[in-house]
C-alpha positions as CSV (number, residue, x, y, z in Angstrom):
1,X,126.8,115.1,141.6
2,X,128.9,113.4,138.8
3,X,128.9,115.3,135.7
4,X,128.6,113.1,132.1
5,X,130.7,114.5,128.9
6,X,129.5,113.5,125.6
7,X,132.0,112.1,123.4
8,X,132.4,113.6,119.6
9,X,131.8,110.6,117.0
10,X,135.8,111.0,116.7
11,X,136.2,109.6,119.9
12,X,133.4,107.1,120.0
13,X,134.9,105.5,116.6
14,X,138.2,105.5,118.3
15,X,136.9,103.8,121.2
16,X,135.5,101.2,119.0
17,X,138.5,100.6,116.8
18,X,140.3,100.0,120.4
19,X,138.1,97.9,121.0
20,X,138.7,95.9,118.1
21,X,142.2,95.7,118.1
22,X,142.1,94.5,121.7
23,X,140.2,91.7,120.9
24,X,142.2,90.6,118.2
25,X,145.4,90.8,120.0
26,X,143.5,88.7,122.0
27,X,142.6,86.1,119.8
28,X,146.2,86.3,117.8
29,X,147.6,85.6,121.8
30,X,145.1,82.4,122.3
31,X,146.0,81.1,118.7
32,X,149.7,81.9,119.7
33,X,149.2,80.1,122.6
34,X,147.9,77.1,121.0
35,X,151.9,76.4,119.7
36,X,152.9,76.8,123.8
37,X,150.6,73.6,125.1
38,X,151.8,71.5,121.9
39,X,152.9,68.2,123.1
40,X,151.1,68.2,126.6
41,X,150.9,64.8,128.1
42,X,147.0,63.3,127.4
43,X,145.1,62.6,130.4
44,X,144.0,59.1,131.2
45,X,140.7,57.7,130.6
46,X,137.9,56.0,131.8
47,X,135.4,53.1,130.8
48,X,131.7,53.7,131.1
49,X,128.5,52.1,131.4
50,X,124.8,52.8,130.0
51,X,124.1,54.0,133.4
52,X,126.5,56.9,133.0
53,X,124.6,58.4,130.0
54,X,121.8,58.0,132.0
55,X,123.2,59.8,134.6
56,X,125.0,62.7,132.6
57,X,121.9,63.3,131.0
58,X,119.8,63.6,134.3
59,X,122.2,65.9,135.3
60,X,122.5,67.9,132.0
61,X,118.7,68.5,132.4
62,X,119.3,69.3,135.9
63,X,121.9,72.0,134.8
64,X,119.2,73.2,131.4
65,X,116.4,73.9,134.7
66,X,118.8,75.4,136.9
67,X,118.9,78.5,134.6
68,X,116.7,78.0,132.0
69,X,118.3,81.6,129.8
70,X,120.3,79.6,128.2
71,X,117.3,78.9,125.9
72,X,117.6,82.6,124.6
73,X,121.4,81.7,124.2
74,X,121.0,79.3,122.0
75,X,117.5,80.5,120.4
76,X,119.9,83.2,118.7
77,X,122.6,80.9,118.2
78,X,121.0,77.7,116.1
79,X,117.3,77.3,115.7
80,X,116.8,80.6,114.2
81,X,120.0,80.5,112.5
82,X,119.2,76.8,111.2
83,X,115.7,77.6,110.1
84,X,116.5,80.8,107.7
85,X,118.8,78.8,106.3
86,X,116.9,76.3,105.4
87,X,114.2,78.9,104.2
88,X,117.3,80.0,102.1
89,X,117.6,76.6,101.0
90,X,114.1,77.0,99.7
91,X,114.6,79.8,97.8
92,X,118.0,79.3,95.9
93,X,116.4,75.7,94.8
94,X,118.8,73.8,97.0
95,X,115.9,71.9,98.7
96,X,117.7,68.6,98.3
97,X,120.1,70.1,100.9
98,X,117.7,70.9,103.1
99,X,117.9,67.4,105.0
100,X,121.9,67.1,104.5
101,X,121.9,70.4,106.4
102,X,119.8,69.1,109.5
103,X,121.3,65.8,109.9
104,X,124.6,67.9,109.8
105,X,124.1,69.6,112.8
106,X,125.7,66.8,115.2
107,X,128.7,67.6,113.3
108,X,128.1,71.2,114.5
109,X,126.3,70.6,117.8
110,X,129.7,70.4,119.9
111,X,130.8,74.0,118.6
112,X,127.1,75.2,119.9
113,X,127.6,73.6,122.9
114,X,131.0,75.4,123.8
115,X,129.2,78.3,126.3
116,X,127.1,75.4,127.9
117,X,130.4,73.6,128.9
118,X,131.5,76.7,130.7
119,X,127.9,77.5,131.9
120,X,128.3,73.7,133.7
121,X,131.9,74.7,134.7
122,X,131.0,77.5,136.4
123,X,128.3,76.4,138.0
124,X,130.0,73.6,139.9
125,X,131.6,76.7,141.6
126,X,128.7,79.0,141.7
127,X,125.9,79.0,143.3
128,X,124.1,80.9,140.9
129,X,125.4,82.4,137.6
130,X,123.2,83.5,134.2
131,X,123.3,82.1,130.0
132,X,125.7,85.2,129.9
133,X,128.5,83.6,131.3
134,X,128.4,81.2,128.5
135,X,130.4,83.8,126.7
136,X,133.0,84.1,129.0
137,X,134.5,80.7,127.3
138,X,136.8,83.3,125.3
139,X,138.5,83.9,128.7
140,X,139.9,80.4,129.1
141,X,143.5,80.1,128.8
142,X,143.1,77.4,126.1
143,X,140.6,79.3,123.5
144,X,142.9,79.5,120.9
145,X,142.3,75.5,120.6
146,X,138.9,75.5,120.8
147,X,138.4,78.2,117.7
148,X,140.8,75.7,115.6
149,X,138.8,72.8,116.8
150,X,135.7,74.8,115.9
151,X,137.0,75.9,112.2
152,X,137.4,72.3,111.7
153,X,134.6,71.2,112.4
154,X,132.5,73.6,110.6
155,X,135.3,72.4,107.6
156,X,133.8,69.2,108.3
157,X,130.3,70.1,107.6
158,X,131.0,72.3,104.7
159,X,132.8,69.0,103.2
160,X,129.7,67.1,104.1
161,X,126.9,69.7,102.6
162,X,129.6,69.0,99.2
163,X,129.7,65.5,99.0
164,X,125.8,65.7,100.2
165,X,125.2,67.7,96.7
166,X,127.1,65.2,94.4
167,X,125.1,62.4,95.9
168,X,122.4,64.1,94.8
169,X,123.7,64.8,91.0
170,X,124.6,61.9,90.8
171,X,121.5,60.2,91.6
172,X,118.4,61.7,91.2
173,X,119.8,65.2,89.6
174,X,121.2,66.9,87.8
175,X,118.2,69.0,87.4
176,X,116.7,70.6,90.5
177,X,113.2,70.0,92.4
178,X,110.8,71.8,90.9
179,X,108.3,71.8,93.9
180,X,108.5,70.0,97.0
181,X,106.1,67.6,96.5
182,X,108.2,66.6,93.2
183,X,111.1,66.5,95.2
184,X,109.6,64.2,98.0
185,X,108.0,61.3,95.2
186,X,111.5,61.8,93.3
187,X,113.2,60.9,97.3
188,X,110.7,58.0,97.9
189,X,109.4,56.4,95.2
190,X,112.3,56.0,92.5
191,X,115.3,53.9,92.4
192,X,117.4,56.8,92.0
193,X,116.0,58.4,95.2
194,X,116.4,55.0,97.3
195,X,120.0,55.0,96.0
196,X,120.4,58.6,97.1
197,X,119.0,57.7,100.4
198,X,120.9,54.5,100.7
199,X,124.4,56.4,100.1
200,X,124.0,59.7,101.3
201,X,123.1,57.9,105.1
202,X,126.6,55.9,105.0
203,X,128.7,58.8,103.7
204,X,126.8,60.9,106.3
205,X,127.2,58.4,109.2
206,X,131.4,58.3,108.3
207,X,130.9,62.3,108.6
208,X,129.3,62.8,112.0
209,X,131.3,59.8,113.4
210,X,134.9,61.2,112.5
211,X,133.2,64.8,113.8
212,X,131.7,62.8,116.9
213,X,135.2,61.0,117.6
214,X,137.6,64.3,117.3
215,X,135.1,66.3,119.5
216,X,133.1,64.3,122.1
217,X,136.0,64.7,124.7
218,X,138.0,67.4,123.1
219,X,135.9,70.6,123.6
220,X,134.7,70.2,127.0
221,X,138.0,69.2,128.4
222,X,139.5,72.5,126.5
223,X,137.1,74.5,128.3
224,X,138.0,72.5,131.8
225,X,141.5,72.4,131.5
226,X,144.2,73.7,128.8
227,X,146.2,70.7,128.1
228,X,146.5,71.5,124.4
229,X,145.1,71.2,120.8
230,X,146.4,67.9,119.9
231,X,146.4,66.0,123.6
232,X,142.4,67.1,123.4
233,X,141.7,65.2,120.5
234,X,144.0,61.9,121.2
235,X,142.2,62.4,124.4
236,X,138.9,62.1,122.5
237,X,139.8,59.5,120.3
238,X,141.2,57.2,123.5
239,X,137.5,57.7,125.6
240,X,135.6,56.2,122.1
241,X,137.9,53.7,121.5
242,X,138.1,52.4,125.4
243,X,134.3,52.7,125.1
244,X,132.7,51.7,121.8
245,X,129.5,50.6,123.0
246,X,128.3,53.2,125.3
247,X,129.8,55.9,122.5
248,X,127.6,54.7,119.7
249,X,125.2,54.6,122.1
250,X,125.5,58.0,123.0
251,X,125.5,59.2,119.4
252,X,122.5,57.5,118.8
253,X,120.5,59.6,121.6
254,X,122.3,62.5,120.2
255,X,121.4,61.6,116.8
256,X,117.4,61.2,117.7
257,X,117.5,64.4,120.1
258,X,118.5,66.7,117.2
259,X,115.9,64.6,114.7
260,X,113.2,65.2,117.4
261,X,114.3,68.9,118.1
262,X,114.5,69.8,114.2
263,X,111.1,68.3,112.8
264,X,109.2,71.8,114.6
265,X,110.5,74.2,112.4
266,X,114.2,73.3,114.3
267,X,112.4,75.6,117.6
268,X,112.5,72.0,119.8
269,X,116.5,72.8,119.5
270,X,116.1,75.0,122.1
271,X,115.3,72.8,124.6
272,X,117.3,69.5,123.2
273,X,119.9,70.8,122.4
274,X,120.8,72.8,125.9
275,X,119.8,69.6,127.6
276,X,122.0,67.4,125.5
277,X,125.1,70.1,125.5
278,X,125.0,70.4,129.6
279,X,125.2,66.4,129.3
280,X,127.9,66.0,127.5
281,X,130.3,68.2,130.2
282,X,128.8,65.8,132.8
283,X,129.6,62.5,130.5
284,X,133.1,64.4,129.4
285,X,133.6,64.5,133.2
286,X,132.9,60.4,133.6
287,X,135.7,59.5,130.9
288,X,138.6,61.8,131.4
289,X,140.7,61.3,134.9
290,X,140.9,65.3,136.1
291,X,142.9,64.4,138.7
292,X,145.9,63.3,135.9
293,X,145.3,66.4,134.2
294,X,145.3,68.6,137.6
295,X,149.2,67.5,137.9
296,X,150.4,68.3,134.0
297,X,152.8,70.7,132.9
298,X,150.9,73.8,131.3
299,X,147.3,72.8,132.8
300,X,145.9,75.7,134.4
301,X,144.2,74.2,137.8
């Protein structure tokens, strides 16, 4: 019989200020870290063809029904998330955000998407794991990258909800919607709104393709391998540049998933955007050579 001893609250807040010195130390080691793989050789890349984002994404829905948990992953992660803010947006009269936000989540997609890289790592050595070892991401040697890479993308979108809001004043505002409906015929059916339209789509596209470029290779092969900050994103920018066609073609599927997934209230999320996440490792996996990055100084195997 094992006896159980109640801690006093001293201890227990001890144990949780322990805790949270631990994990910073951790993260100050991974962001330390981040200095140590500078300057690692970039691996080599591949071309593609339609039929491989065809193929990634029959095996990224493959990867969403083999474990289907991760829908609670990301249901606490994004379309909950997205939709109070947008109910936020509502309230603080900042509905002419409200569409600059949604569109914005491609730039944001890839940092979501982070646990379902790992969840498709580890399952091409498991034969059965759960949405929790999504989380375990923070264990890879090269984390300290990915939360950088992350920061800047979310720097990204902040920049983009901005220059989304000065479109907007300088068009149809400076004075707020006062109703939705007002909003909506001041959007469609004046030249100011058309203008608004017109500009805020080609600042947005330069956005989410400069997002889309950095990170399309990046993060996944961060999470596969730790070959280092700045080789990650050359990396990235090589695979779009050796494959212009079937990249813009991707992005348009990515593009229409997340406009299809954020029409119901952003809850069609949970299934596009685990789907579109698991596909992307599997595409990542088509451009980048592993074997050249199996044999580099500082990549863990």
């Amino acid at each position: 019989m094992t006896t159980r001893t109640i801690r006093s609250p001293v201890e227990w807040v001890a144990s949780q200020i322990m805790h949270i010195l631990r994990g910073l130390l951790a993260i100050g080691r991974a962001l330390y870290h981040v200095g140590e793989t500078w300057g690692v050789p970039a691996p080599s890349v591949r071309r593609i063809t339609y039929s491989d984002l065809r193929r990634a994404l029959t095996l990224g829905y493959r990867d969403f029904t083999a474990y289907r948990g991760d829908v609670f992953f990301l249901l606490l992660l994004y379309p909950v998330l997205s939709f109070l803010l947008a109910r936020v947006a509502f309230g603080m009269s900042l509905l002419p955000l409200l569409f600059p936000f949604a569109s914005g989540l491609i730039i944001l997609g890839p940092v979501a998407a982070v646990g379902l890289y790992e969840m498709s790592r580890q399952r091409e050595h498991r034969q059965k794991i759960n949405w929790f070892n999504g989380f375990e991401v923070i264990y890879r040697p090269a984390f300290g990258s990915i939360l950088l890479l992350s920061l800047l993308l979310v720097a990204i979108f902040a920049l983009w909800l901005a220059a989304a809001w000065g479109i907007f004043l300088h068009t149809v505002g400076p004075i707020g919607p006062t109703s939705v409906g007002a909003f909506v015929h001041d959007v469609l059916a004046t030249d100011a709104g058309h203008a608004m339209i017109v500009i805020g789509i080609g600042v947005g596209f330069l956005f989410a393709m400069v997002a889309m470029v950095i990170s399309v290779v990046s993060l996944p092969l961060l999470v596969d391998h730790d070959v280092g900050l700045d080789s990650a994103v050359k990396t990235s920018f090589r695979a779009v540049t050796a494959n212009p066609l079937p990249i813009a073609a991707w992005s348009g599927i990515v593009v229409l998933g997340l406009i299809i997934g954020a029409v119901p209230l952003f809850l069609g999320l949970v299934v596009i955007l685990p789907v579109l996440g698991h596909a992307t490792w599997h595409l990542y996996q088509k451009l980048v050579e592993r074997e050249d990055r199996a044999d580099q100084p500082g990549v863990s195997r």
